[in-house]
C-alpha positions in Angstrom: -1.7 -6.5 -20.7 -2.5 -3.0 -19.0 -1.8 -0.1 -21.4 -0.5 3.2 -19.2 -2.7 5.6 -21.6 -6.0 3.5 -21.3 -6.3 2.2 -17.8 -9.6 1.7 -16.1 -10.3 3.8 -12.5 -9.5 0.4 -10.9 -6.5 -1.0 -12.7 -5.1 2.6 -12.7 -5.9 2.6 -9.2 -4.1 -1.3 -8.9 -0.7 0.5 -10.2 0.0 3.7 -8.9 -1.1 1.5 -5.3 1.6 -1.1 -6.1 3.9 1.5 -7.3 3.7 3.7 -4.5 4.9 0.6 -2.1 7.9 -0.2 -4.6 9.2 3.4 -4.5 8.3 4.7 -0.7 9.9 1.4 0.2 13.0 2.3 -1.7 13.1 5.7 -0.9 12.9 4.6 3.4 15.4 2.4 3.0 18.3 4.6 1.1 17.4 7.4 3.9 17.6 5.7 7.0 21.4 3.6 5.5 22.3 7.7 5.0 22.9 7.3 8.7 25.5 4.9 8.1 27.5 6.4 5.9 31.1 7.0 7.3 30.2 5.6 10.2 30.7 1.7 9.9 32.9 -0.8 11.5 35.5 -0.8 8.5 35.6 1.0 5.3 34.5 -1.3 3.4 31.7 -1.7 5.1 31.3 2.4 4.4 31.7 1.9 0.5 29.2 -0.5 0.8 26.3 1.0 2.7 26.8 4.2 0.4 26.9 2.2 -3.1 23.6 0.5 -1.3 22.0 3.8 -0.2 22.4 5.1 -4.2 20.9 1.9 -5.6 18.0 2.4 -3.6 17.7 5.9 -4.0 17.8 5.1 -8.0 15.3 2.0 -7.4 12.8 4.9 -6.2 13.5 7.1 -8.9 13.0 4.2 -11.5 9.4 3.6 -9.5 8.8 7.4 -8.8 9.2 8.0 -12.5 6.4 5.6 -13.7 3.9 7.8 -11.3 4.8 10.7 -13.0 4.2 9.2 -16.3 0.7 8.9 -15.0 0.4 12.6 -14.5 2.4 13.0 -11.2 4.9 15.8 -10.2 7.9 14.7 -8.0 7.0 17.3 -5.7 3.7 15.8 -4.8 5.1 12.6 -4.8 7.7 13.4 -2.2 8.3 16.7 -0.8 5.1 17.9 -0.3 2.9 14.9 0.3 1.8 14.8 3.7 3.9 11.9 5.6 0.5 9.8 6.5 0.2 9.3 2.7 3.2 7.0 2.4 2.9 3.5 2.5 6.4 2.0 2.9 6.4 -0.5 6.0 7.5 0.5 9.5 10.9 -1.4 9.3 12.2 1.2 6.9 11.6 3.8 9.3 12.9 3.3 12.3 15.9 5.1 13.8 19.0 3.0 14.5 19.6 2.1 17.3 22.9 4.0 18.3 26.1 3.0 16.5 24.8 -0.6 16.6 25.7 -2.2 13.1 23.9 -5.6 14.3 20.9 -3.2 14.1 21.6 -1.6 10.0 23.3 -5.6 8.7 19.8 -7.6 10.3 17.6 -4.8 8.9 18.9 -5.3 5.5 18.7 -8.8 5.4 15.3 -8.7 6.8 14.5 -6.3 4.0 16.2 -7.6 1.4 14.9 -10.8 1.1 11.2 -9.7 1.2 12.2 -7.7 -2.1 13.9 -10.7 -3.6 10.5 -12.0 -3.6 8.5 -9.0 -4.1 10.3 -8.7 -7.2 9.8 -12.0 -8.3 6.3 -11.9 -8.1 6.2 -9.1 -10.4 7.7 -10.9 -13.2 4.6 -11.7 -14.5 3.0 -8.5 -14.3 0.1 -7.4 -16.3 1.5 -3.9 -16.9 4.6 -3.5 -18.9 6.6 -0.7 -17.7 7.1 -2.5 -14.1 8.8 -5.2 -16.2 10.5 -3.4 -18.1 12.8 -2.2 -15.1 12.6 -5.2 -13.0 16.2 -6.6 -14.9 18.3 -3.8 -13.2 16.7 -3.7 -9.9 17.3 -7.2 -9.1 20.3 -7.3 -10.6 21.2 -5.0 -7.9 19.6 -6.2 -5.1 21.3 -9.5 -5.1 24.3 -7.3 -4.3 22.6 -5.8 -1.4 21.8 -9.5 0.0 25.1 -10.8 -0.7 26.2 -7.9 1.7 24.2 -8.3 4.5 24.3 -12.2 4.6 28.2 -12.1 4.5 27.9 -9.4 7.1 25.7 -11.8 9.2 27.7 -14.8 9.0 31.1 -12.5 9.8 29.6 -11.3 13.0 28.1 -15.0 14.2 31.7 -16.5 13.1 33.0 -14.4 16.3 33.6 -11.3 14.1 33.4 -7.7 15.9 30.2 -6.1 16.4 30.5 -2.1 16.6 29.4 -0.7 20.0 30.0 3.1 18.4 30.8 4.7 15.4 34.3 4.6 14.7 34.4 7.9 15.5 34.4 7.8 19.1 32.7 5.9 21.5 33.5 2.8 23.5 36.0 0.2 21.1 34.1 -3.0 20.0 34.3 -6.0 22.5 35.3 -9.4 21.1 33.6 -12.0 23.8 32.2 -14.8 21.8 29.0 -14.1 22.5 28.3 -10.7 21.9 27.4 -10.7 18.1 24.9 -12.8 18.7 23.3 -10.9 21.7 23.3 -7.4 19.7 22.1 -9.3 16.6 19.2 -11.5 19.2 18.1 -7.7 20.5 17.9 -6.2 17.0 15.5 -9.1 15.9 13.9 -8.7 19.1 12.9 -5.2 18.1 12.9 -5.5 14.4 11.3 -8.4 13.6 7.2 -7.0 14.3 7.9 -4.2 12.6 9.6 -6.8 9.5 5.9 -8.1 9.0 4.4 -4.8 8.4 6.2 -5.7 4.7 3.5 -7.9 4.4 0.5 -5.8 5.2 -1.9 -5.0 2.9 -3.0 -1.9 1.3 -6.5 -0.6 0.3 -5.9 -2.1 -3.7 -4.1 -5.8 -2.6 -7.5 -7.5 -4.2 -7.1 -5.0 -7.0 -3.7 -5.7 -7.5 -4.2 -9.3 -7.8 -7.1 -9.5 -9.8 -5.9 -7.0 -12.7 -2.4 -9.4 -12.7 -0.6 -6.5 -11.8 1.5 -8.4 -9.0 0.8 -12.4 -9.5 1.5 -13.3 -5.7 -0.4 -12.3 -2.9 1.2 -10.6 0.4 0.2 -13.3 2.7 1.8 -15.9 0.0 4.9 -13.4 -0.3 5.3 -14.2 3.9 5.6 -17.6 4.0 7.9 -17.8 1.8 9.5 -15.5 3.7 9.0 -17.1 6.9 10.2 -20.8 5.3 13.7 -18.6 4.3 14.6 -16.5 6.7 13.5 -18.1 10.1 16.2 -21.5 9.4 18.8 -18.5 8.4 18.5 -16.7 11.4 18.4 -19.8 13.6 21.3 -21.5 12.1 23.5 -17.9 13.0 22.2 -19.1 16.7 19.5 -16.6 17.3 15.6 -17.4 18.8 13.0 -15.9 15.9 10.2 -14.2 17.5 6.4 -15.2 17.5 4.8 -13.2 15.0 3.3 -10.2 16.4 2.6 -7.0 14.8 3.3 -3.4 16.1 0.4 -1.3 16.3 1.5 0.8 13.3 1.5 -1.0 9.9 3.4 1.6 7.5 1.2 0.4 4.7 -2.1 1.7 6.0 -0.2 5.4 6.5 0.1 5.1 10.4 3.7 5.5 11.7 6.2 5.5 14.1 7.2 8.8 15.7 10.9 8.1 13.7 9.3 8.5 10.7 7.7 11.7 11.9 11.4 13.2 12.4 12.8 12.2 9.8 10.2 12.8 6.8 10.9 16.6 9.0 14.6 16.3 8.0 13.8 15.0 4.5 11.6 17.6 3.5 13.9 20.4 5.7 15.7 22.2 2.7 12.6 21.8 0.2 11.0 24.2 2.6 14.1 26.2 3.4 14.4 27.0 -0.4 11.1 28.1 -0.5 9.7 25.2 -2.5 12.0 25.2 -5.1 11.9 22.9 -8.2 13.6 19.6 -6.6 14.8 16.5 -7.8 15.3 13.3 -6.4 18.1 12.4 -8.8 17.6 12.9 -13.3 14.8 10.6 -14.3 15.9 6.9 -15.6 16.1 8.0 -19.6 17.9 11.3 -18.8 20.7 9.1 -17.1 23.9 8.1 -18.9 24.8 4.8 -19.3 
């Protein structure tokens, strides 16, 4: 097993890499369902997406806070690292597209189940502190795919798909078949930027051979592949040939999304004048 206070240049170099992932990929994903909140089709579906957005948020913090173990301020983890130094994968980043829930219930499930696995192939890991907090995050996350798979079935069952927030905007229109166009043309411009999940970084040989994750990235995908291509076709909706965007997240190139909002994110950080922030209290500061 890896000891945090003795690692090697490499297997140090393994963790904070696969660590990084974990938490930017947390961190994304709890921003961009911000956008949500208040502003689903019911409001349950509001509860929901803000109990989600706070796991995540404390899924970051639980990563975040093993980097800072390893000498790391939250500030140069976050606010003031530069936004090509953050490896979370495209899908997190883009924008929604307007008021379309199809667009935030697809991207979960998309996302979701990719962590299911990631997770899972970190039960076996080599250093200790990951599995240490691997219990609550799943535990958690099966909520969040519960969510989004009931949400999918609802809206290919003939249930109402959101043209607008309910805060104005055009109503929802019932035809039978328009879930399952809005869901078709959120895969359609989802699903590239879904495989970027997959993409390797700089450390994925590292990674493996120190045992810090036991399951390659390119295993992690078909798996994916065998579980979510028959789910999405048996809701009635044509998977797309792989094909990757030209950005890959994991590499540090982005989308002009994350651009704006990493601007918004990091907004009142500069505002204050670089005041002491905090993503939420670190994980042994927090009741309960």
């Amino acid at each position: 097993m890896l000891a945090p206070d003795d690692l090697a240049e490499h297997e140090r170099a393994a963790v904070e890499t696969e660590l990084r992932t974990l938490a930017d990929d947390q961190f994304v994903a709890a921003e961009r369902y911000i956008d949500w909140q208040v502003r689903g089709p019911t409001l349950e579906a509001d509860i929901a997406v803000a109990n989600i957005a706070q796991d995540e948020y404390g899924h970051a913090r639980l990563w975040y806070d093993l980097l800072e173990r390893l000498g790391y301020e939250e500030a140069e983890l976050l606010w003031e690292r530069p936004p090509d130094a953050f490896r979370h994968a495209t899908l997190l980043e883009l924008d929604y597209a307007p008021g379309d829930w199809a667009d935030c219930v697809l991207r979960g499930y998309l996302y979701d189940t990719f962590e299911k696995l990631h997770l899972e192939s970190l039960e076996g890991t080599s250093y200790p502190p990951i599995a240490d907090r691997l219990e609550k995050v799943q535990g958690e996350e099966a909520y969040h795919r519960e969510h989004t798979q009931s949400w999918l079935d609802r809206l290919t069952e003939g249930g109402e798909v959101p043209a607008a927030p309910r805060e104005g905007g055009e109503a929802a229109r019932n035809a039978s078949d328009e879930p399952v166009r809005r869901l078709q043309a959120a895969l359609d411009r989802l699903y590239p930027h879904a495989l970027t999940l997959f993409e390797p970084t700089e450390a994925e040989q590292s990674i493996l051979e120190t045992g810090v994750r036991t399951r390659s990235l390119a295993d992690l995908r078909e798996d994916w592949l065998a579980v979510t291509t028959p789910f999405l076709e048996g809701l009635g909706l044509t998977v797309p040939e792989p094909s990757l965007p030209d950005v890959r997240g994991r590499d540090g190139s982005h989308t002009d999304d994350w651009e704006s909002l990493y601007d918004e994110l990091t907004y009142t950080y500069e505002l204050l004048g670089r005041e002491p922030a905090k993503l939420m209290a670190p994980p042994d500061e927090v009741e309960g």
